[in-house]
N, C-alpha and C positions, 0 to 999 in steps of 0.2 A: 278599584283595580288600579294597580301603579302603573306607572308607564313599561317597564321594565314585566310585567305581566301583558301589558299591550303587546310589546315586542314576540314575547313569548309564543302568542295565540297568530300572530302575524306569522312567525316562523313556520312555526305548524301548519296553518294553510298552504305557506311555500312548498313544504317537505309535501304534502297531498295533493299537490297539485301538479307538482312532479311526477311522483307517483305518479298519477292518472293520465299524464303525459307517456311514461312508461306502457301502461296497460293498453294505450290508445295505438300505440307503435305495435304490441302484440299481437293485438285483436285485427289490426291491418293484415301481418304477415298470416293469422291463421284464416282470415277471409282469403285472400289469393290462393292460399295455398287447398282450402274447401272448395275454393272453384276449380281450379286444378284437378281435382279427386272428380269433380263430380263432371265436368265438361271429357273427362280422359276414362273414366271408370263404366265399363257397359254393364256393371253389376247394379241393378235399380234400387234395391232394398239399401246398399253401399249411397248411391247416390243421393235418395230419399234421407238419409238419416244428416251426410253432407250440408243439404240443405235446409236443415236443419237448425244444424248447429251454424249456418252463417245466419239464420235469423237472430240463434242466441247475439249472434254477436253485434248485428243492431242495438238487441234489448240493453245488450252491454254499452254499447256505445249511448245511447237515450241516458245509463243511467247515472254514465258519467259523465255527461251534459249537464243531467238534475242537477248532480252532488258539487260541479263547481258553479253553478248559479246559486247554488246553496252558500258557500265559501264567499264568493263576492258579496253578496247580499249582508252575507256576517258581517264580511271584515269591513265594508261600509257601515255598517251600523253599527260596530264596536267605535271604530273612526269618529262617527257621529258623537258618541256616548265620552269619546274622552275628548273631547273637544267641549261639547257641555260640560263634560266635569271639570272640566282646567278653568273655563271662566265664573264656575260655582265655586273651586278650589274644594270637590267632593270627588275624592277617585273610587266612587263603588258605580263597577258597570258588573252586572248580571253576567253568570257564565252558562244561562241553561243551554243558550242556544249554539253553543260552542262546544257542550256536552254534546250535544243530542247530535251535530255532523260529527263527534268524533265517534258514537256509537255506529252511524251509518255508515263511514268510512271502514271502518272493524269488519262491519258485516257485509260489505262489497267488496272488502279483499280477500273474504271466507272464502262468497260463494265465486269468484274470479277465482283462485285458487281451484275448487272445483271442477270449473268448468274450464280453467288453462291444462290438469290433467285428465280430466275427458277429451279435449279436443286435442292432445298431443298422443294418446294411447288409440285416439279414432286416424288420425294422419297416419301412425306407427304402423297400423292393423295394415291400411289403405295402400300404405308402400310394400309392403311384404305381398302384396297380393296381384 
C-alpha cells in the first residue's frame, strides 16, 4: 500500500465519521422529539410504539459507537503497518479489514435510512394527531 493509498483510507474514515457525527445529531433530535410524543400523547398504543423506537435509537447510537472503535482501531493498525513498511521499504498492508467497515458502514446507512423514515412518518402520524 503507498502512502498516497494510506491517505486515501484515512480520508474515508474522516468522511464516515462525519457521517456518523451527522447521524448522531439526528438520532438526538428524533429522541427529544419521541419523548415529546410520548410524555404529551395520552394515546397508549401511540406511546408504546414511541418508545419504542427511542430504544431503536440507543441500538443505533451502540452501533455507532462499535463502527467508530472499529475505524480507530483500523486506522491505528493501518498506521502501524506503514510505518513497519517504510523501515522494511515493503508497502503492502492488507486491505480486508478496511473492506469489511466499508461493507458495515453500507449496511448501517441502509438500515439508518430505514429507520430515519420510519421514525419521521411515526413523528408526522404523531403531529397530525
Amino acid at each position: 500500500m503507498s502512502i498516497q493509498q494510506f491517505v486515501q483510507l484515512h480520508k474515508e474514515h474522516q468522511e464516515w465519521l462525519h457521517e456518523m457525527d451527522s447521524y448522531q445529531d439526528e438520532i438526538s433530535f428524533f429522541q427529544h422529539s419521541l419523548c415529546q410524543v410520548s410524555s404529551s400523547d395520552e394515546n397508549k398504543e401511540r406511546a408504546a410504539k414511541a418508545a419504542r423506537y427511542r430504544q431503536e435509537c440507543l441500538e443505533n447510537l451502540q452501533q455507532l459507537d462499535t463502527l467508530r472503535f472499529q475505524i480507530y482501531k483500523n486506522e491505528a493498525e493501518v498506521a502501524k503497518r506503514m510505518e513497519l513498511a517504510d523501515r522494511l521499504k515493503e508497502h503492502v498492508v492488507p486491505q480486508e479489514t478496511h473492506e469489511g467497515l466499508r461493507n458495515m458502514m453500507e449496511e448501517y446507512i441502509l438500515a439508518f435510512k430505514a429507520f430515519k423514515k420510519n421514525v419521521n412518518g411515526f413523528l408526522l402520524d404523531a403531529k397530525k394527531a
